[in-house]
Structure formats: structure tokens, C-alpha cells
C-alpha positions as CSV (number, residue, x, y, z in Angstrom):
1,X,21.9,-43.9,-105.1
2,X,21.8,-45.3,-101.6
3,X,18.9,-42.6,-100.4
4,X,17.2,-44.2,-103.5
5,X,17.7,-47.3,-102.7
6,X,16.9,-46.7,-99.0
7,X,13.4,-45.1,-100.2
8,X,12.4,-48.1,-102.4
9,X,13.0,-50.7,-99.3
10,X,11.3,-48.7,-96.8
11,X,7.8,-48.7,-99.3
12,X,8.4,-51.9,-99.3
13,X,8.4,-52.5,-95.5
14,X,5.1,-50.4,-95.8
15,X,3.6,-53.2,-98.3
16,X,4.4,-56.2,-96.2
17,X,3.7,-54.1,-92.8
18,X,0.2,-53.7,-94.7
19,X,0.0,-57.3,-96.1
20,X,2.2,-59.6,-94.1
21,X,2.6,-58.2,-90.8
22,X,6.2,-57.2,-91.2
23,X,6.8,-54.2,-89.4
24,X,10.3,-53.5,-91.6
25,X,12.6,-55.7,-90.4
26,X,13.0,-58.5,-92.5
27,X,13.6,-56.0,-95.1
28,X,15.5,-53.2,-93.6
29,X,18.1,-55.6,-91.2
30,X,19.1,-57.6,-94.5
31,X,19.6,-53.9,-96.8
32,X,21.1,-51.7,-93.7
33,X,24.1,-54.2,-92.8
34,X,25.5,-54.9,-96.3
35,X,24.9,-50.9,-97.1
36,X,27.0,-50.1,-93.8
37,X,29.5,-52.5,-94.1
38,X,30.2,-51.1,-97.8
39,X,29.9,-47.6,-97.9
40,X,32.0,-47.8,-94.2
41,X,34.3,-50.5,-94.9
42,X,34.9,-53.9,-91.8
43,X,37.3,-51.5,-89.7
44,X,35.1,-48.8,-89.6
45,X,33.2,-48.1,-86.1
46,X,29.7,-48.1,-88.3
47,X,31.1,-50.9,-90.3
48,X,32.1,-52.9,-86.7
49,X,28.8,-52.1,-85.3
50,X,26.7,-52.3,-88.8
51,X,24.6,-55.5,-87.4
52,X,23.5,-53.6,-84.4
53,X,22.9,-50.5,-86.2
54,X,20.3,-52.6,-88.5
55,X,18.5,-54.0,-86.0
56,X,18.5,-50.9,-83.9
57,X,17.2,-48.9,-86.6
58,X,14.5,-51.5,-87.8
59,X,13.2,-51.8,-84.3
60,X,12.4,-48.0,-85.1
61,X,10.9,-47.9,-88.6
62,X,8.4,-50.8,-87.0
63,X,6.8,-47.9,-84.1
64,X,5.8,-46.0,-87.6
65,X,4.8,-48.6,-90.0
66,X,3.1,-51.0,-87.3
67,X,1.0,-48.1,-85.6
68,X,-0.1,-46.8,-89.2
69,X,-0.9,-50.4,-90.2
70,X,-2.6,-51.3,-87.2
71,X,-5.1,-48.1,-87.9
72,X,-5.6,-49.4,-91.2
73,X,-6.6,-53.0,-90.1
74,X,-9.0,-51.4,-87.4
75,X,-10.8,-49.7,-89.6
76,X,-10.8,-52.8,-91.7
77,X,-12.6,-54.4,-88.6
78,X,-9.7,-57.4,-88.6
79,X,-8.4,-56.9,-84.9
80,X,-9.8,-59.2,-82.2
81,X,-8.8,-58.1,-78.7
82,X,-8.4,-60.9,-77.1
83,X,-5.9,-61.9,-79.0
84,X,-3.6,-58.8,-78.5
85,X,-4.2,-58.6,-74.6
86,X,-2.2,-59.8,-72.4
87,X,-0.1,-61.1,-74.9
88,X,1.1,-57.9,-76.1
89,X,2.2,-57.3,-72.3
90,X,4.2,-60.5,-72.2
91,X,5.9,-59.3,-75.8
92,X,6.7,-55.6,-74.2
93,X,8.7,-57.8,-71.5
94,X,10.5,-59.8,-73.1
95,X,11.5,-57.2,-75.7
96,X,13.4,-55.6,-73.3
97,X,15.5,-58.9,-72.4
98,X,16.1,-59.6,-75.9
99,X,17.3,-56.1,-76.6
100,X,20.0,-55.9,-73.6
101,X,21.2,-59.6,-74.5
102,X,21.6,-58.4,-78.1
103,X,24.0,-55.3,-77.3
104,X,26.9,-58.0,-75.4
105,X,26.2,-60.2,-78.4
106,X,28.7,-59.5,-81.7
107,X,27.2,-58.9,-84.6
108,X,28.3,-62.1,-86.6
109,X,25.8,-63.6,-83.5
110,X,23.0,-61.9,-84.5
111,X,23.4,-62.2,-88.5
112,X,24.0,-65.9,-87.8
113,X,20.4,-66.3,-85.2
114,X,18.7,-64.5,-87.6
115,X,19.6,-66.9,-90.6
116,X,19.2,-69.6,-88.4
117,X,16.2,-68.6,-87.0
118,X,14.6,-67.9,-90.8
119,X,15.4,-71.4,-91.5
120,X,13.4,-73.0,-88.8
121,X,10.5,-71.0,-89.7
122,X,10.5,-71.9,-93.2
123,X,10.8,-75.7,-92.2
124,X,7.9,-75.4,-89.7
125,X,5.8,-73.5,-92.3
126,X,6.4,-75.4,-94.9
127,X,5.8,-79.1,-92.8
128,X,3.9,-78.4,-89.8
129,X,0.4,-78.8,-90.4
130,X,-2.4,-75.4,-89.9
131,X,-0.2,-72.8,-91.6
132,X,-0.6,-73.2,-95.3
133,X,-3.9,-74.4,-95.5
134,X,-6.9,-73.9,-93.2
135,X,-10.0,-76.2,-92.4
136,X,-13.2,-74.8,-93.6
137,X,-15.1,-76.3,-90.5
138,X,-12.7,-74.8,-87.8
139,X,-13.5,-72.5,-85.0
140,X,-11.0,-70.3,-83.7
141,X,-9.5,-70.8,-80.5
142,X,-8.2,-68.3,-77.6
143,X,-4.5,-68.9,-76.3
144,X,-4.0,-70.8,-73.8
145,X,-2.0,-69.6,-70.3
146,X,1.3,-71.0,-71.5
147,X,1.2,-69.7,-75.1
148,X,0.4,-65.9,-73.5
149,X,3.2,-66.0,-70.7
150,X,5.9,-67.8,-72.5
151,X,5.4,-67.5,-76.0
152,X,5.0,-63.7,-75.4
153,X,8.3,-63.5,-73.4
154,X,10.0,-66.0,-75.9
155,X,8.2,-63.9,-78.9
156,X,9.4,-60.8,-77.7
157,X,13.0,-61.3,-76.5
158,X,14.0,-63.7,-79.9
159,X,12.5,-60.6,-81.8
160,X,14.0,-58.0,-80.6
161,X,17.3,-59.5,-80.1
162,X,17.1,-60.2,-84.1
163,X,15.4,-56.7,-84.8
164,X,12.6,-58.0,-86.4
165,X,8.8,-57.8,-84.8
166,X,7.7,-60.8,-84.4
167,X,5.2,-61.2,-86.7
168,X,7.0,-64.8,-88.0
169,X,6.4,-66.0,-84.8
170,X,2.7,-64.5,-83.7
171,X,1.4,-65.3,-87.2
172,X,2.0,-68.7,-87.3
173,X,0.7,-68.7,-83.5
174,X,-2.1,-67.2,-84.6
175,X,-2.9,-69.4,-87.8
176,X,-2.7,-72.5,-85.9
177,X,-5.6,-71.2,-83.6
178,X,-7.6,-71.2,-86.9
179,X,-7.3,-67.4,-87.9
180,X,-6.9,-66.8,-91.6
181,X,-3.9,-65.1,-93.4
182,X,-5.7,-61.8,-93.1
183,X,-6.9,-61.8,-89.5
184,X,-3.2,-63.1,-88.7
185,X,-1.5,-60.9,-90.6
186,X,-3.5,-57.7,-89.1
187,X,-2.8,-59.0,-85.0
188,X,1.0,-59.1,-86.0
189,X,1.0,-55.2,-86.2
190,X,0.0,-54.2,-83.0
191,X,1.5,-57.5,-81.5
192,X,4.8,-55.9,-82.9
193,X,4.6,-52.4,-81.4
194,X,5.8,-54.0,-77.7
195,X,8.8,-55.1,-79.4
196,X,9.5,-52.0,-81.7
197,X,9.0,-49.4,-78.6
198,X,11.4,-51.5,-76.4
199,X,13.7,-52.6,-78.9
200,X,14.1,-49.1,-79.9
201,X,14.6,-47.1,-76.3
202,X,16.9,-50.0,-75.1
203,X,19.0,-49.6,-78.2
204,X,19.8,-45.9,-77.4
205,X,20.1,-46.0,-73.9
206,X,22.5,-49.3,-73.8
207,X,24.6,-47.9,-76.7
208,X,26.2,-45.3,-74.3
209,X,27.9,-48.1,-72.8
210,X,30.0,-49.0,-75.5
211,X,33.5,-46.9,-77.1
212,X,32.3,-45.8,-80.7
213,X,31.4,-42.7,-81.9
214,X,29.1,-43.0,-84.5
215,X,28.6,-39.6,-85.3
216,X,26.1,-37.0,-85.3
217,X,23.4,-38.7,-87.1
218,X,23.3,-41.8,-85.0
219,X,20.7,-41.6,-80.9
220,X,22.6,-44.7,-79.8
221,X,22.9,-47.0,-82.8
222,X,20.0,-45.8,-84.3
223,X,20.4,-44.3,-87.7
224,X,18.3,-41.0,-87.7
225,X,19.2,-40.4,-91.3
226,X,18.2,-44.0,-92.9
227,X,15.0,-44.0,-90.4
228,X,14.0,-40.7,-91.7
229,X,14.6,-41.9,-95.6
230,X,13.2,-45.6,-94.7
231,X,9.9,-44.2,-93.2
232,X,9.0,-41.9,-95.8
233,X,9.3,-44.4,-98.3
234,X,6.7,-47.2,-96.1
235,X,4.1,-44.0,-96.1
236,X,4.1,-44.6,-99.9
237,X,4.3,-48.6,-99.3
238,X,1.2,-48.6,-96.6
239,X,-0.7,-46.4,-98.9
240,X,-0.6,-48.5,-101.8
241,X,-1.0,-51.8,-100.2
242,X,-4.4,-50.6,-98.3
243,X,-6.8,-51.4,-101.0
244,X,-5.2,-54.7,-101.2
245,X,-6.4,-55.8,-97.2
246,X,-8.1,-58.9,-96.9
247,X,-8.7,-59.3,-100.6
248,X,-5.7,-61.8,-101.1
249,X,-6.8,-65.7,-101.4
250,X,-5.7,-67.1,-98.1
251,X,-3.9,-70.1,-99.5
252,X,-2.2,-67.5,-101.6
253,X,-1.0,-65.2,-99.0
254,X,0.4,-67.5,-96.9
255,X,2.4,-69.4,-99.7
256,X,3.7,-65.5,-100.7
257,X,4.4,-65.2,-96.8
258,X,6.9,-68.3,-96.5
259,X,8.2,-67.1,-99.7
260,X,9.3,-64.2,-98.6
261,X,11.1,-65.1,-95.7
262,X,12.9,-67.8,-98.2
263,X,14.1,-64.5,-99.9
264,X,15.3,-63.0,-96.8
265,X,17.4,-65.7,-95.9
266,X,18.9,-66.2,-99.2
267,X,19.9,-62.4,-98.7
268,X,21.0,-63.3,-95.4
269,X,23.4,-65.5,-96.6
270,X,25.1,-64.3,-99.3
271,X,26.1,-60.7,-97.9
């Protein structure tokens, strides 16, 4: 039952990695921690480290689902460069500080950032004008210096430190410089493959400095098992979201976007 479950939540991190930018980890953190903490049990070493072992292991589904979905949008002709480089540089750097100031930070910490951290998003979402709706008349801007250098290293370390790529950060970013949902959407993936890489080779080596043993299935507090179970399932996911690229109304798919992370957070909260 849990491989089953496991397979049914990673297609769906292939469907929003497709559709939303999502690279797994706003699905996969959320599922991983309560399924730890009760198949292990609180006292357990996997139970004690279960937040850690979520994010560590999102961080690696992302490298698969956000490298097959940024394929998918390139052929879909939806990825601008300038819009990737350098502030997909910046991301890569700060991913690595976010990653070492998450392994000295408990795991209640991270559970509670990451609610927290949902919430504001919502709010700005939801309030902030340029996300949910678009003008017709607007031409897109490029980033400016600041947004590159410190919203990349901000976007990057706050990411990886929750386990998540980024993408409810750079698509909101991104929106308010007058992309639509699809164009925004698409940038996310390859915007989150800085953070994933990092994230996921600062996990494993850091983890060697701590005094579990997390068995034989676990490269530093990455789950090999769950990543193996979780990918195959977003192969499924990523192949039936692709006919679905940049047909979604835009209004549409960002109202389903800020609904989803409402989801999340309710999740969040009650395990």
C-alpha cells in the first residue's frame, strides 16, 4: 500500500512538474514525512530525521522531473533565455547555503518555515496585484540587477532549505514581469534544476556528519527506495500532462496554481 501510494504521488509531481512548475516537492515533502513518521514511529532514527529525509529526497525527484519537463517545454518553444541566465547561477548559489543551514536546523523548523512560508505566498497571490490576472496591453520586462543577484540567492537558499524548487517564488517573479501562466510555469523547471542538483549533493555529503544510521537504502538522507518508486510514477505524470502545455486558460491556471498550494498547507498542518 505505501509503494502504491508512493507511485500515485510521484505521477502526480510529474503533472504539476508539467503544468505548474513544481518539480515534486510540494507533493512529495507533505506525503514522505507523515509516511516516515508512521510506518517508523517519533523515536525512530528515520522517524527523528523524517523532515530531512523529505526534503532531501524531494530535492532528488526535482533533477528527474524538472530536466524531463524542461525538454518538454523546449520543444513547446516556451523557454526565453534571458530569463533563465544568470539567474539560474545566482539559484545554484544559494541552494547550497540553504541546504547546509537546513541540516543544523530540526525538523519541526523546517515543517513550520514551510507552512509559514506557503501562507505568505498564498496572501501575496491572492492580494498583490499581476499574479491572477494579466493586462492584455503589457510588454514583458527583463529582471532587473537586484531581482537576478538577490532574488536568486534568496530563491535558491529559502528553497532548498524547505526542499521545494522554487518555482512559488520564480513564477510569481516571473508573472509580475508580464509572462503568462504558461511561459511562467515552463521557466520554473529549469530555474529549479540549480536548486535540485545542490540541494541533493549537499544532503548526502552533510548527512555524514550526523549519528544515525538510516540503513542501507538511504545515500545521506536520501531515500533511494521512495526516489526510485516516486520517479517512476512522475514518468507516467509528465506523460500525461504533455498534451495539456499551454492549452490551460491563463486566468484558470493560475487560480488552480494558488489552489494548490492552499492544499499543501492544509496538509501541512494537520499531519
Amino acid at each position: 500500500m505505501l509503494y502504491l501510494l508512493l507511485t500515485l504521488f510521484g505521477c502526480m509531481t510529474g503533472v504539476t512538474a508539467v503544468l505548474f512548475g513544481f518539480g515534486g516537492g510540494f507533493v512529495v515533502v507533505p506525503l514522505l514525512y507523515r509516511m516516515l513518521l508512521a510506518s517508523h514511529g517519533a523515536e525512530d532514527p528515520i522517524g527523528q530525521s523524517a523532515m530531512h529525509i523529505a526534503v532531501a529526497t524531494s530535492t532528488c525527484v526535482m533533477i528527474v522531473n524538472a530536466l524531463l519537463a524542461t525538454g518538454k517545454h523546449h520543444r513547446a518553444g516556451h523557454l526565453i533565455r534571458h530569463y533563465l541566465w544568470p539567474l539560474g547561477g545566482f539559484i545554484g548559489v544559494g541552494a547550497i547555503i540553504g541546504a547546509a543551514g537546513a541540516m543544523w536546523a530540526s525538523g519541526a523548523v523546517i515543517r513550520y518555515a514551510f507552512i509559514l512560508y506557503l501562507g505568505v505566498t498564498i496572501v501575496d497571490c491572492l492580494f498583490r496585484r499581476g499574479f491572477l490576472t494579466l493586462s492584455g496591453n503589457r510588454i514583458p520586462r527583463r529582471l532587473g540587477r537586484f531581482e537576478v543577484t538577490g532574488g536568486g540567492l534568496g530563491i535558491g537558499a529559502i528553497a532548498t532549505f524547505l526542499g521545494v524548487g522554487g518555482s512559488v517564488m520564480t513564477v510569481p517573479l516571473l508573472r509580475r514581469c508580464g509572462l503568462n501562466m504558461s511561459q511562467a510555469t515552463s521557466m520554473a523547471n529549469p530555474l529549479s534544476l540549480p536548486v535540485a542538483m545542490a540541494g541533493t549533493l549537499t544532503y548526502m555529503a552533510l548527512a555524514g556528519f550526523t549519528g544515525f544510521d538510516l540503513g542501507p537504502w538511504f545515500i545521506g538522507y536520501v531515500d533511494v527506495l521512495a526516489f526510485v518508486v516516486l520517479t517512476m510514477g512522475a514518468l507516467v505524470g509528465i506523460r500525461l500532462a504533455t498534451p495539456w502545455i499551454g492549452r490551460i486558460p491563463d486566468r484558470v491556471h493560475a487560480w488552480v496554481y494558488v489552489g494548490l498550494l492552499v492544499v499543501v498547507m492544509i496538509s501541512m498542518c494537520l499531519s
